[in-house]
N, C-alpha and C positions, 0 to 999 in steps of 0.2 A: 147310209152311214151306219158303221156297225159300231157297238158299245163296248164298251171293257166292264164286268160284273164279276163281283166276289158272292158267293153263296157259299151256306154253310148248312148241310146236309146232319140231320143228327135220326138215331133211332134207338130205343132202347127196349125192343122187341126180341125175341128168346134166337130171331135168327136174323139178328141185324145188321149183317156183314153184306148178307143177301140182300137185305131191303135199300143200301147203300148203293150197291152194285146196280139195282135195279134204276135207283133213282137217277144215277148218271147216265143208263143208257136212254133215259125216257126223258133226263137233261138235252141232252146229244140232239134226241128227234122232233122234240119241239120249240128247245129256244136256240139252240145254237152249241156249233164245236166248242168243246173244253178246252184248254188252252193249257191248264194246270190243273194237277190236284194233289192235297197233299195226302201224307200215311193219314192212320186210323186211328184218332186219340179217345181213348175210353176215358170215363170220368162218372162221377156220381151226380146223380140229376141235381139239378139247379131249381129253386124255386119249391120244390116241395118233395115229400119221399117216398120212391121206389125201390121195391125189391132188386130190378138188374140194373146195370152199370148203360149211360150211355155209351153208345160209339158217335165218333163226331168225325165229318171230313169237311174241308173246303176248297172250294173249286173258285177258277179263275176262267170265265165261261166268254167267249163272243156272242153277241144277238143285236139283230137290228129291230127290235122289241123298243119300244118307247117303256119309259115305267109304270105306266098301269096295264099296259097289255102282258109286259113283263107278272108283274104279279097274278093276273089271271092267269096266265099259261102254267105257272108255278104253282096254282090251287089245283088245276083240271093234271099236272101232271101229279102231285100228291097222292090224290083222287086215283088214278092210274098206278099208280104202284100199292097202295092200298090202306092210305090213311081212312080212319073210321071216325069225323069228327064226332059223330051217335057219341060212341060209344067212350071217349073222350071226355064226352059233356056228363055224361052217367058218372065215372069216373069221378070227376071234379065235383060233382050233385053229391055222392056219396062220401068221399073225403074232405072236402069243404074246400078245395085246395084251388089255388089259382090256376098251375097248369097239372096234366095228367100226362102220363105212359103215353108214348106214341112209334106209331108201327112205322113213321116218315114223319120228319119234319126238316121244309126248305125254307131256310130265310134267306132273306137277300142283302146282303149287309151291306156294299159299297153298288154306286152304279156312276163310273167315273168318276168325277168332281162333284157329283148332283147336291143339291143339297134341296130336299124335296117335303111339304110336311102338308099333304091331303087328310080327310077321314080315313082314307085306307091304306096308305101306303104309306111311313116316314122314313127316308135315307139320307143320312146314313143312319143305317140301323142304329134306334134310340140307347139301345143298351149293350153296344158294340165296347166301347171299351169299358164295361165293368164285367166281361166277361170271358173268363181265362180258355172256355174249353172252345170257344171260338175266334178268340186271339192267338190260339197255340199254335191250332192248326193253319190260321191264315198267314202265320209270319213267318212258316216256313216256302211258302209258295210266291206271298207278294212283303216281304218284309218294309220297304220302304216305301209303302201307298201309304198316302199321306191322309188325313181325316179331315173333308174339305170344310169342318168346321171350326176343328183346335190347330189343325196342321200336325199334330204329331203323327208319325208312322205308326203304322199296325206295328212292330217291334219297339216305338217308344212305350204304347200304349200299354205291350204284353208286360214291360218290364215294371208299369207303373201296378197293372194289379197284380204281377206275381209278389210285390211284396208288401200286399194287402194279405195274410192269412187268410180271412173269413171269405174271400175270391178264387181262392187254390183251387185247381182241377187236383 
């Protein structure tokens, strides 16, 4: 049985158009064909501050990946295109900051209808809609998936924090 998954791909490394590029084709070879993706929405880091802008895309991926195998394949492909959690952790050590710079990062926001909440893995993504620069991009690709927990669509969602200010990409 194969799954219907929304991912959202972001990097905000000096050549991050590449590290996107990369991350789909190494999406492709170990969890399954992409089905959609959308353009390339730049935005300023979320959560704490960076010098460059994110890039952000999201994909609409098949896999008959169960979801924790899902999330693992998603770490080892990270790993493969060349996130450095080291150097991440240094980062956040030296700014105090909750998240840091990253060369890749793949969340996995929807996985069907799932509604899933282990130590390692919560879907749908915990902070899926208080967040514009991964609403942006998914509601151009899957606008009426619905949130298998509020039932609002990724496009009700996008509209509810576009007109939250302090949420703005």
């Amino acid at each position: 049985m194969t799954h219907r998954v929304a991912l959202l791909l972001g990097s905000n490394h000096f050549d991050k158009e590449y590290y996107l590029y990369k991350a789909r084709r190494t999406i492709e070879s170990l969890v399954g064909p992409i089905e959609a993706h959308s353009e390339l929405y730049y935005s300023e880091p979320w959560g704490f501050h960076a010098e460059r802008k994110f890039a952000n895309q999201a994909l609409i991926i098949h896999t008959v990946l169960k979801p924790e195998q899902l999330l693992h394949t998603i770490l080892r492909a990270e790993q493969q295109v060349g996130r450095d959690r080291n150097a991440e952790a240094a980062e956040r050590a030296q700014t105090g900051e909750r998240y840091a710079s990253r060369t890749i990062d793949i969340d996995v926001l929807l996985y069907d209808n799932l509604v899933l909440d282990t130590p390692t893995l919560t879907l749908p993504h915990p902070r899926l809609a208080e967040r514009e620069f991964a609403l942006r991009p998914l509601s151009e690709i899957a606008p009426e998936w619905p949130h298998p927990v509020t039932g609002l669509t990724v496009q009700q969602m996008l509209e509810q924090v576009s007109r939250d200010p302090s949420k703005q990409i």
